[in-house]
C-alpha positions in Angstrom: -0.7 -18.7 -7.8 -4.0 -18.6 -9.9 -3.8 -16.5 -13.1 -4.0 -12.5 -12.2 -5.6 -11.7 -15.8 -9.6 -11.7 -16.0 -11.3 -9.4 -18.4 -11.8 -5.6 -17.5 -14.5 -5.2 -15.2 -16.3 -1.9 -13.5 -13.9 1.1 -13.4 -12.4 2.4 -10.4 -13.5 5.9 -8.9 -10.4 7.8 -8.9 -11.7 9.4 -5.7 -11.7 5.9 -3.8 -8.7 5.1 -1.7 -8.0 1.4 -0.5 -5.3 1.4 2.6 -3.8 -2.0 2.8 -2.2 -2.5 6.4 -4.5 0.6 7.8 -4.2 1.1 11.7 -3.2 3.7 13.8 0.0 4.5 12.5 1.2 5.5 8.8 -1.9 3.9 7.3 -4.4 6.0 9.6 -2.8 8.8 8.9 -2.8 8.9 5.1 -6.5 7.7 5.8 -7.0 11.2 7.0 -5.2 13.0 5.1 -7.3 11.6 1.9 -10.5 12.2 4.0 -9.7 15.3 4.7 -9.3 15.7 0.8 -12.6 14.5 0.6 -11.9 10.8 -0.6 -14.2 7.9 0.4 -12.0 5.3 2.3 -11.9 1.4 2.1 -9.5 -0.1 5.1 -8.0 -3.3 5.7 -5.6 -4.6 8.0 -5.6 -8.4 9.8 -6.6 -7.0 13.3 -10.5 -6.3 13.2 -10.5 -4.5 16.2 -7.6 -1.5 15.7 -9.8 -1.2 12.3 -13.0 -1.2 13.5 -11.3 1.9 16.0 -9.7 4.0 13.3 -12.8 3.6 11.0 -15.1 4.8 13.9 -12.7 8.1 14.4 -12.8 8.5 10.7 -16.5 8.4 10.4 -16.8 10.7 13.5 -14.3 13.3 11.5 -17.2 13.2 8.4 -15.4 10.6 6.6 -17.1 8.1 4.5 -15.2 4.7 5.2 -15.9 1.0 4.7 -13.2 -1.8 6.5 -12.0 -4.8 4.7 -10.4 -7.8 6.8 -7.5 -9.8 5.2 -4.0 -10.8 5.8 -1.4 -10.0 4.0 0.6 -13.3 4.8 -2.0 -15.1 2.9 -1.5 -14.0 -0.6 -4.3 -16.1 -2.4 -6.5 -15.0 0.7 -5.6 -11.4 -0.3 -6.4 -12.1 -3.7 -9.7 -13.0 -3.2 -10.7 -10.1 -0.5 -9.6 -7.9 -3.5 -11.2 -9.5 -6.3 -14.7 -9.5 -4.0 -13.8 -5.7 -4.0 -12.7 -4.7 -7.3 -15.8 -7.2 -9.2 -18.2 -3.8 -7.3 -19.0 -0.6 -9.2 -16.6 2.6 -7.9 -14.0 0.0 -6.6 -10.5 1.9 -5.4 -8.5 4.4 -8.1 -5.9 4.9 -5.3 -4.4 2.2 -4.1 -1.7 2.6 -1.1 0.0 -0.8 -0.2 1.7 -0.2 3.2 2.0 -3.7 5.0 5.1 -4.8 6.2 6.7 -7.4 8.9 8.3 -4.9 10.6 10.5 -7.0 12.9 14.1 -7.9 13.2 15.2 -11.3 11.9 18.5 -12.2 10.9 18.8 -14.0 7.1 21.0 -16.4 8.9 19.2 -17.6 11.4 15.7 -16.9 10.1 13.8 -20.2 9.3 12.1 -21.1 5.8 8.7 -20.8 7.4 9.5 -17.2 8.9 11.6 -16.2 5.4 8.4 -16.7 3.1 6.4 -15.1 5.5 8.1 -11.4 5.4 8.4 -11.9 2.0 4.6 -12.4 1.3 3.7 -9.5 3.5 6.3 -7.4 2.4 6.4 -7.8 -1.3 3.9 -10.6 -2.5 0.5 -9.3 -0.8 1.5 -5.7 -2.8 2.4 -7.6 -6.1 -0.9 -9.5 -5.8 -2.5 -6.4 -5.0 -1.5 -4.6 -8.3 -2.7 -7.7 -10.7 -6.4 -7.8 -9.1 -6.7 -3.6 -8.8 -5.1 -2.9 -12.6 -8.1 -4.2 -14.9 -10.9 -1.9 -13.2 -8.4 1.6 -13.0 -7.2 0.3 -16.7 -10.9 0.5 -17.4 -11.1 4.0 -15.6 -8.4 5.1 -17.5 -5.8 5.5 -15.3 -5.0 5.1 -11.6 -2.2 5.3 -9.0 -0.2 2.7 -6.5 2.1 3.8 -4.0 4.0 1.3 -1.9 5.7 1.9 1.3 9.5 1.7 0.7 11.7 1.9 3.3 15.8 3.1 4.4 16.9 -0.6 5.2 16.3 -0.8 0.7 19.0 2.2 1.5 21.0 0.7 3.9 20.6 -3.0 4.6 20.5 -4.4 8.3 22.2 -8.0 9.2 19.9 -7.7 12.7 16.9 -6.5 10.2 17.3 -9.1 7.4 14.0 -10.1 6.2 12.8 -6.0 6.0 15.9 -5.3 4.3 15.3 -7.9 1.9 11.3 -7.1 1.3 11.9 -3.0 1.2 14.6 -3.5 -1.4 12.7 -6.2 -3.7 9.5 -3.8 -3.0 11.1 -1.2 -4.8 12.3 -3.0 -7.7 8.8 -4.1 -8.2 7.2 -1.0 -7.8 9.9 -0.6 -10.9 8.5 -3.0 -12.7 5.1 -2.9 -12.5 5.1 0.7 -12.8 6.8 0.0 -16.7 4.6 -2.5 -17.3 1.1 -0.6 -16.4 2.5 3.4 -17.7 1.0 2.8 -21.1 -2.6 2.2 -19.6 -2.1 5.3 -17.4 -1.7 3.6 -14.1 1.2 5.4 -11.9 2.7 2.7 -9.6 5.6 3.8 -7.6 7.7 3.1 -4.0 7.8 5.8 -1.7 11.3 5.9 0.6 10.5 6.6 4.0 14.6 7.7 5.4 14.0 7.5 9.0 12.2 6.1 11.7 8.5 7.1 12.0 7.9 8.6 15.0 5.3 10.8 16.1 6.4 14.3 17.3 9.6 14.0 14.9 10.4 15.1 11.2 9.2 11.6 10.5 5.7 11.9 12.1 2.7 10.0 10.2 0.7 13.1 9.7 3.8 14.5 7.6 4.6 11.4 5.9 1.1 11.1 4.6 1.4 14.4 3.4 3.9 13.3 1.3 1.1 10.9 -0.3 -1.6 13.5 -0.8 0.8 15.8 -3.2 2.4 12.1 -4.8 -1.3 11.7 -5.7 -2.2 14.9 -6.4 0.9 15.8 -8.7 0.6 15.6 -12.6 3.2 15.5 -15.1 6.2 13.3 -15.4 5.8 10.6 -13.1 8.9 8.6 -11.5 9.0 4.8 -9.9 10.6 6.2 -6.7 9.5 9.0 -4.7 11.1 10.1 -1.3 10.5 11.4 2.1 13.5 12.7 3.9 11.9 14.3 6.7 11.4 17.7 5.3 
């Protein structure tokens, strides 16, 4: 990997959230939640055309809302989508990190190729995502990063290997970073989804993403782990 540290640059608007894996579940709903709260929006997700879709509804709703395209499995690709963004004045203070390779794979029959892979979307991309956004809410003052944890980090899955492997590692990083960035006033922390989203259910987007608005939202004593338990 190229070296993550590079002087500190504009400051992040604390009203600006960037979605990373934004489409027309989880990701478009926090989208509207935070427009609804009045944030401006920057998007990106791999598939052009499901963002394209959820930015137009968005904009229709009164939302302001620029799309960014990248993929997630390309870390140093990623990195340099985000450094294009966070080098411009008012770049994202809110930073949600919510791709994942959300498909079952066995650890022992899952080939090297497919193995770094997950692990690049699932733990990498929001890693790589952290180093480039940092220097610019560092210079704000302060900022927050929420990553989508999952149950399997509860409960690991033989049939669901590769998730189970990326949630758990994704919380330990969240961990990690979140110690390492508290003294510049950055908040980084996992949120535990414990169930299956499913619109309709306890575990709908639109109430998950709720769960985001008051994470962001809430001051005082922060924690590296929040979670959503369906009420």
């Amino acid at each position: 990997m190229t070296n993550p540290a590079r002087p500190d640059g504009p400051a992040a608007d604390p009203r600006h959230l960037l979605v990373i894996g934004a489409g027309p579940g989880l990701g478009g709903a926090i989208a509207h939640r935070f427009a609804q709260g009045g944030y401006h929006l920057t998007l990106l997700a791999r598939h052009t055309d499901g963002l394209a879709k959820l930015a137009s509804d968005l904009a229709d709703a009164g939302a302001s809302v620029d799309t960014v395209a990248a993929d997630a499995s390309d870390p140093e690709g990623l990195r340099a989508t985000l450094t294009s963004l966070y080098a411009s004045t008012g770049a994202p203070g809110v930073l949600v990190y919510n791709a994942s390779m959300l498909t079952p794979g066995s650890l022992l029959s899952s080939d090297v190729a497919r193995l770094h892979q997950a692990y690049d979307v699932d733990v990498v991309g929001a890693i790589v995502a952290t180093q480039v956004a940092a220097p610019a809410m560092r210079a704000a003052g302060g900022g927050t990063i929420l990553f989508t944890g999952g149950g399997w980090a509860d409960h690991p899955g033989p049939a669901w290997g590769t998730v189970s492997l990326g949630k758990t590692a994704l919380r330990s990083a969240a961990t990690m970073l979140g110690a390492g960035l508290a003294g510049d006033g950055i908040r980084v922390a996992s949120i535990t989804i414990a169930g299956q989203i499913q619109p309709g259910t306890p575990f709908s987007p639109d109430q998950i993403a709720e769960k985001y608005w008051s994470v962001v939202q809430s001051e005082g004593t922060w924690q590296s782990e929040f979670r959503f338990d369906g009420t």
